[in-house]
C-alpha positions as CSV (number, residue, x, y, z in Angstrom):
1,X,15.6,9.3,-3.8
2,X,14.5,10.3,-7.2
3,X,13.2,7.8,-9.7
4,X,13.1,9.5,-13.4
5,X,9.8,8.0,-14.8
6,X,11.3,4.4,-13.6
7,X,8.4,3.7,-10.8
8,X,10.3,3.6,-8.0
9,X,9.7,5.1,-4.7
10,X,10.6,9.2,-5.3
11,X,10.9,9.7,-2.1
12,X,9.9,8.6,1.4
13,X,9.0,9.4,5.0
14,X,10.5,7.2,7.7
15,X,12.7,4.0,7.7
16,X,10.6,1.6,5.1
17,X,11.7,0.2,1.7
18,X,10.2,-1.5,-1.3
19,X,13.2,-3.2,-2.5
20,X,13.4,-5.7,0.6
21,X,10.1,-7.0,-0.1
22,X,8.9,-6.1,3.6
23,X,5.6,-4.5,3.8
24,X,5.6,-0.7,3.9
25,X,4.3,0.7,6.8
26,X,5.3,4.8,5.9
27,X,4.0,7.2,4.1
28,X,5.7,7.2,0.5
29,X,5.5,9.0,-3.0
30,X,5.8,6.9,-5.7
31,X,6.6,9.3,-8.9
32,X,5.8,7.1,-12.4
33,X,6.1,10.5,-14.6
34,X,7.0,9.7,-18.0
35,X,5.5,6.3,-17.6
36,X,2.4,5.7,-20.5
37,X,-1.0,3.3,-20.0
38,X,-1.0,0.8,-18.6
39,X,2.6,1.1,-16.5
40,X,1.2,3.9,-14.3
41,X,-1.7,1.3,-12.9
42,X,0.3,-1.9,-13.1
43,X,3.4,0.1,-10.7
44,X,0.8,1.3,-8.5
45,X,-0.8,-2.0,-8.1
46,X,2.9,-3.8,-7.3
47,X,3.3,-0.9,-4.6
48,X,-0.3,-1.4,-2.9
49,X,0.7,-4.8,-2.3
50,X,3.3,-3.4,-0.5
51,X,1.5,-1.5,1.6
52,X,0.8,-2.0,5.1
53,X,-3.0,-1.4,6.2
54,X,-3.6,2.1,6.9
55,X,-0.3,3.3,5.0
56,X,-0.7,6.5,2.3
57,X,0.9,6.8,-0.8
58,X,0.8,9.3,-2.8
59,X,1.4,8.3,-6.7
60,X,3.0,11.1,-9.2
61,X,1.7,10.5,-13.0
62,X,2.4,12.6,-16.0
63,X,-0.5,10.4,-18.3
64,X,-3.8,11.7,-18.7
65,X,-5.4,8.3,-18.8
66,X,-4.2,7.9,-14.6
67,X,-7.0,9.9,-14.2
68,X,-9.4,7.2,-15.2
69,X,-6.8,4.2,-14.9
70,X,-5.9,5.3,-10.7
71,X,-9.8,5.3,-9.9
72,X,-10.7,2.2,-11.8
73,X,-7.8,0.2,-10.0
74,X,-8.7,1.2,-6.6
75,X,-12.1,0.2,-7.2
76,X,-11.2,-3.4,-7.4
77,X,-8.7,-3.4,-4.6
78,X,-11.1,-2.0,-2.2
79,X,-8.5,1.1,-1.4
80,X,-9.3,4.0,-0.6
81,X,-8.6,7.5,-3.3
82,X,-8.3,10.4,0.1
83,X,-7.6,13.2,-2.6
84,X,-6.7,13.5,-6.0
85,X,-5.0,17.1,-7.9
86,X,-3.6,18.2,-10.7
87,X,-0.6,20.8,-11.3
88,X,2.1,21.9,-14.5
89,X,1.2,18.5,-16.5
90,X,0.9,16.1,-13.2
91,X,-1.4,14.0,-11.2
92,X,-1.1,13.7,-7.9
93,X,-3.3,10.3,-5.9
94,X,-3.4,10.3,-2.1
95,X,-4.0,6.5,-2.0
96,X,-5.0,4.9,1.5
97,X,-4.2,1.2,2.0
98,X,-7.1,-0.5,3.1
99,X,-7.3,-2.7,6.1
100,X,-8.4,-5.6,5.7
């Protein structure tokens, strides 16, 4: 699946989906290019919530301020930032769900 900057899962491992509202439980890339502050937190936020415990995404951003705006957001949630790169004008987050 491809998304073009609107937030939506870019692609996916496995069998889960977003759009039915069940939590996530495979690995996913969400790819919010395009998308300026504060949209690139705020999306990643709604996918976390998603997220089963233990699941990885890996978030695609194109805004500088992701750099600081990713971090900061996973401090309050209490998830965990496993890796973190940056290639051709994008940011790449390896995001661990936390268990709670």
């Amino acid at each position: 699946m491809t998304s073009g900057g609107s937030g939506y899962i870019a692609g996916r491992r496995g069998r889960a989906c977003l759009a039915d509202g069940d939590l996530m439980t495979d690995d996913v890339i969400l790819d919010l290019s395009g998308l300026k502050c504060p949209l690139p937190a705020l999306r990643t936020r709604k996918a976390l919530r998603s997220l089963a415990a233990g699941s990885l995404i890996s978030v695609i951003c194109t805004d500088p301020m992701a750099s600081i705006d990713i971090p900061n957001l996973l401090r309050e949630t209490g998830d965990e930032l496993s890796g973190q790169s940056e290639a051709g004008g994008r940011i790449r987050f390896d995001i661990r769900k936390a268990s709670i």
